[in-house]
N, C-alpha and C positions, 0 to 999 in steps of 0.2 A: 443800699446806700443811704448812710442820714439824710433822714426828711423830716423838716416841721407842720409842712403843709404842702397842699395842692395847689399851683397857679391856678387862678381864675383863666378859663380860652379866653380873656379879654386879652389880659395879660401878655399870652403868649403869643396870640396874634400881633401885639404891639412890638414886642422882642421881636420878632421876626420883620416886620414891617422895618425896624426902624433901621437905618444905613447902618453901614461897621465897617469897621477898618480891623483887620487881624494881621498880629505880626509876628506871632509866634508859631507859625507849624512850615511841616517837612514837608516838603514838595513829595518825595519818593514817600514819607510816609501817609500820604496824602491821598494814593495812589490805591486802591481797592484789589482786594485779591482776584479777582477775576480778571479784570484788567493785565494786573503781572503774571497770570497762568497764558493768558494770550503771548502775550510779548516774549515768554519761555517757550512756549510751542513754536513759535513764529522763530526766534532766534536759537533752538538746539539747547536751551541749556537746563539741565537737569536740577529741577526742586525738590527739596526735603519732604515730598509726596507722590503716591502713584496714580493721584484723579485729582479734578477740580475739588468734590467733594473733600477730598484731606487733605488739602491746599487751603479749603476754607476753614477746616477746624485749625489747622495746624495755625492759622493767621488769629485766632483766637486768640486773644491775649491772657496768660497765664502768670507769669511775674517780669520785672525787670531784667532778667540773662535771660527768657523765653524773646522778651520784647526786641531783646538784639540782637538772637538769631534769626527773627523773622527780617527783620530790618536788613539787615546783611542779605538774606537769602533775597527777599525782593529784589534790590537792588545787583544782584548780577545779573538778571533777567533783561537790565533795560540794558539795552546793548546799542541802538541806531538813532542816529537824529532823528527819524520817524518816531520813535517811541518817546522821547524826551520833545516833541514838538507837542505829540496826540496829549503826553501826560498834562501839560501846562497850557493845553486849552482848554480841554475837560476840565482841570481843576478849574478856571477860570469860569466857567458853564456852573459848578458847583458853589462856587464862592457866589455867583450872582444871583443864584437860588435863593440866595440867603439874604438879599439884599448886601452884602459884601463890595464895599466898590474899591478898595485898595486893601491890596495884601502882600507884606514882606514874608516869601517863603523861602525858607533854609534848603538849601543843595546842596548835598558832599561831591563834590568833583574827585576827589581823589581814588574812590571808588570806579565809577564810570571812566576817567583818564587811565587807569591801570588796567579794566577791561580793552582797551585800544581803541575807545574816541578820543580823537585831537583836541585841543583847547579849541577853536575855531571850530570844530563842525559840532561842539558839545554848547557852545553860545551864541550861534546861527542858530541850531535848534530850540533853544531860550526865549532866543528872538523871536523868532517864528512863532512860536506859540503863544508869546505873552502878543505880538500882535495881533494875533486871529483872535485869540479869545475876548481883547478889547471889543477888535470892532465886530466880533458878534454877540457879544453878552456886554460888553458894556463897566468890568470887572478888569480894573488894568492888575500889574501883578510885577514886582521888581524880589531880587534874588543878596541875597543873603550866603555868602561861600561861606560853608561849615566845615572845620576840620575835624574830623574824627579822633577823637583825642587817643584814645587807646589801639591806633593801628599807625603803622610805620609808611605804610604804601603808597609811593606818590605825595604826604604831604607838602613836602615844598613846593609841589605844582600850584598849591589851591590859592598862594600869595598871587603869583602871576595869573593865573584864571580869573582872581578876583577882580586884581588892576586891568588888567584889558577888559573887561566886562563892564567894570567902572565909567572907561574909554567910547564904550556903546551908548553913549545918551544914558547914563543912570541905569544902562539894565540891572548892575550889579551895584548893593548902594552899601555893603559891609562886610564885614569878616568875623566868623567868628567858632567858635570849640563849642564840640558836645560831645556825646556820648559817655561815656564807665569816667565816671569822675573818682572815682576810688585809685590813688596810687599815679595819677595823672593829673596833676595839679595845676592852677590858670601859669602859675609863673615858669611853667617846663615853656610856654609858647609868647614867652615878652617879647623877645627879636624882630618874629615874626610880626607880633602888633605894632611894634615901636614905627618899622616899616612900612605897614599896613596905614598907619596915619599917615603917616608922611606923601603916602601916595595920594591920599584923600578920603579913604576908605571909612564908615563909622564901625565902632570894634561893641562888639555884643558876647557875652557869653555865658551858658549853660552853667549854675552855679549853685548849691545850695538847695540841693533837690535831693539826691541820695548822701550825700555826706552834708559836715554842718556849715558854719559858720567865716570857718576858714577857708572854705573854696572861695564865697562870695568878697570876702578880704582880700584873696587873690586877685581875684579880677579887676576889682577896683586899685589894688597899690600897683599890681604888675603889669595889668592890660589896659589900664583906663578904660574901662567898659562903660558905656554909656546904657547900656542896658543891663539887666541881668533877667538870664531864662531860670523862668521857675522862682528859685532865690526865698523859698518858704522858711526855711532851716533859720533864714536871719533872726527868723523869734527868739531860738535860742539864746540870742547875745544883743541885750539890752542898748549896748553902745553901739551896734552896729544897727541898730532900726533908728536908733536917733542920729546915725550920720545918714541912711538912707532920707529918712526926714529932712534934714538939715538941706540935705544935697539935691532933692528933688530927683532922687535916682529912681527910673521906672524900674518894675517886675512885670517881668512877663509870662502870668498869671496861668495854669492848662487846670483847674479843680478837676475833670474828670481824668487826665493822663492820672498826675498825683493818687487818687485813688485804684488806677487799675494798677500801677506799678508801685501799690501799696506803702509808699513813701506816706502816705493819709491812710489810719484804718475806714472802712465803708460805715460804721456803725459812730465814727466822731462827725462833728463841723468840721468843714474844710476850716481851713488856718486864714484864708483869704478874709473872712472876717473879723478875725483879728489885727490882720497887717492893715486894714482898712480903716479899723478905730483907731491905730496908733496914729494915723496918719500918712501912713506908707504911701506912694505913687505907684498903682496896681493899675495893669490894665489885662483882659478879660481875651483867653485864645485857645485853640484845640489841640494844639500840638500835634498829632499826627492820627487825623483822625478817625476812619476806618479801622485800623487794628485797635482804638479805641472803644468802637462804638459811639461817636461823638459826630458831633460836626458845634460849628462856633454862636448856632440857634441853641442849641444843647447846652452849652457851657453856661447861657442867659439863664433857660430855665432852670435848670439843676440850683444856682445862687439864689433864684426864684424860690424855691422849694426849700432852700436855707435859709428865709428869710427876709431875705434884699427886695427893697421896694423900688418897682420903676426908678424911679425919681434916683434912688443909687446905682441902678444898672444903668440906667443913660448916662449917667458923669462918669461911671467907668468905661462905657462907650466913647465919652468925649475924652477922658482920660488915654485912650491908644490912639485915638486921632492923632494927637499933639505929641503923643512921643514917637508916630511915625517917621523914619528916616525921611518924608516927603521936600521938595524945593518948595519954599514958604508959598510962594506963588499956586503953585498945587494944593497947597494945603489951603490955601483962602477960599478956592472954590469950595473945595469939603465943607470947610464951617459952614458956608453959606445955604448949603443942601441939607448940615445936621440945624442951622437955626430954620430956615423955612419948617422942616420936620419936626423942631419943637413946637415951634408957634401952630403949629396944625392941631399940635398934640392936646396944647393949650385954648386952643375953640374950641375944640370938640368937646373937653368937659366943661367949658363955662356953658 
């Protein structure tokens, strides 16, 4: 993978140290192979291997249609509120590994609702799990309903999933599309978003990652996306990074997904620095990260290694702060944890 240089362990020790807020990865892809070979064993259902060992290779990530059969295959494994409780505690345990103290992670419900959990015992389990992993790690965790753009199955559940979820004290704080953006375009799903607002919902979507310019157009004329996942491809079109600009619309940023799922060759700069100097609103996240290889310390360093000085990876660190879907209130305490952690930062080297 391009590298210019080596962090200094100063460095990386401070990337790690310092708070984060991530908003961009998959719950289920978040979810380690070993973990989903349990939960198949445990629940009967037969994976695209005959041992743990080729369950790991197979989880290996190869290209972009490799990456979403593994994704599909994990996910019919998780079958029980036990299993969607255990996943979203652990995660939470992982996130605070990392000093992580708030994370919006995407969930396809339409998946899991079609295996035969209910709406209700699919966000009891949600619950359950973003509260234990609070109060024992300390990493709270709110959900983002993903529709699966290129599958039929239960979609119309994921509106209702979402707004009742909503209904939970914020467990569920938006709605939004991913997967095969080729031939499935933002505005096949405006109805559902038009809706989606109206209920309260914020609308985010997967955009300008594998195809160009026009997907992220989408999202914005049709869905009014207040986000966009990935959203690289904008370089392409000059007048679309200047209404990004103009519009103070976040990216939500994965450099290491981007390069496994070759959308970025290994041997260029990630594009993140580019969209950086245009001025772009970029913030910094792992997307799904075990079939990566990644986790959201990983995504610091790696920018490290391309380049990027502290001093740019904390602003993009305070950068997904601010574009988190958090209640202002929530979010004031954050600052208060990211400036006490600056001003630390700032004795230490005077």
């Amino acid at each position: 993978m391009f590298q210019m240089q080596g962090p200094s362990d100063a460095l990386v020790q401070r990337l790690h140290a310092m708070p984060k807020v991530e908003i961009h990865v998959h719950l289920e892809g978040a979810t380690g192979p070993d973990t989903v070979w349990d939960m198949a064993q445990r629940n009967g259902v037969d994976l695209p291997a005959d041992s743990l060992e080729a369950w790991r290779e197979f989880y290996e990530f190869r290209d972009f249609e490799h990456f979403i059969r593994v994704y599909i295959a994990a996910t019919s494994a998780m079958r029980t509120p036990e299993d969607f409780e255990q996943m979203v505690r652990d995660f939470a345990g992982r996130q605070a590994a990392q000093n992580v103290r708030y994370s919006e992670a995407y969930v396809s419900p339409q998946f899991h609702l079609s295996a035969g959990l209910s709406q209700a015992d699919l966000l009891d389990a949600l619950a359950a799990g973003a509260d234990s992993g609070w109060r024992e790690h300390g990493s709270k965790v709110r959900f983002i309903a993903d529709i699966s753009r290129q599958t039929e199955m239960r979609r119309d559940d994921v509106l209702p999933f979402a707004l009742e979820g909503r209904e939970r004290d914020g467990l569920v704080v938006g709605i939004g599309i991913g997967g095969i953006e080729e031939g499935f375009p933002p505005e096949l799903f405006e109805d559902t978003f038009t809706e989606a607002r109206r209920g309260g919902l914020h609308a985010v979507a997967h955009a300008g990652e594998t195809t160009g310019p026009a997907s992220v157009w989408g999202a914005i004329r049709s869905l009014r996306a207040e986000r966009i996942g990935h959203g690289i491809r904008s370089l392409e079109d000059p007048e679309l990074i200047a209404y990004l600009v103009d519009a103070r619309l976040p990216l939500e940023v994965s450099p290491n997904s981007n390069y496994r799922t070759k959308v970025v060759p290994q041997d260029e700069p990630h594009p993140i620095r580019a969209l950086v100097d245009a001025g772009v609103y970029v913030t910094v996240n792992s997307d799904d990260p075990p079939m990566f290889s990644t986790d959201l310390d990983n995504e610091y360093v790696t920018l490290a290694r391309q380049g990027f000085s502290f001093e740019e990876l904390w602003q993009l660190n305070v950068a997904t702060l601010e574009a988190a879907f958090l209640p202002e209130e929530e979010k004031a305490v954050l600052r208060k944890e990211w400036a006490a952690f600056a001003d630390g930062i700032g004795s230490a080297e005077d």
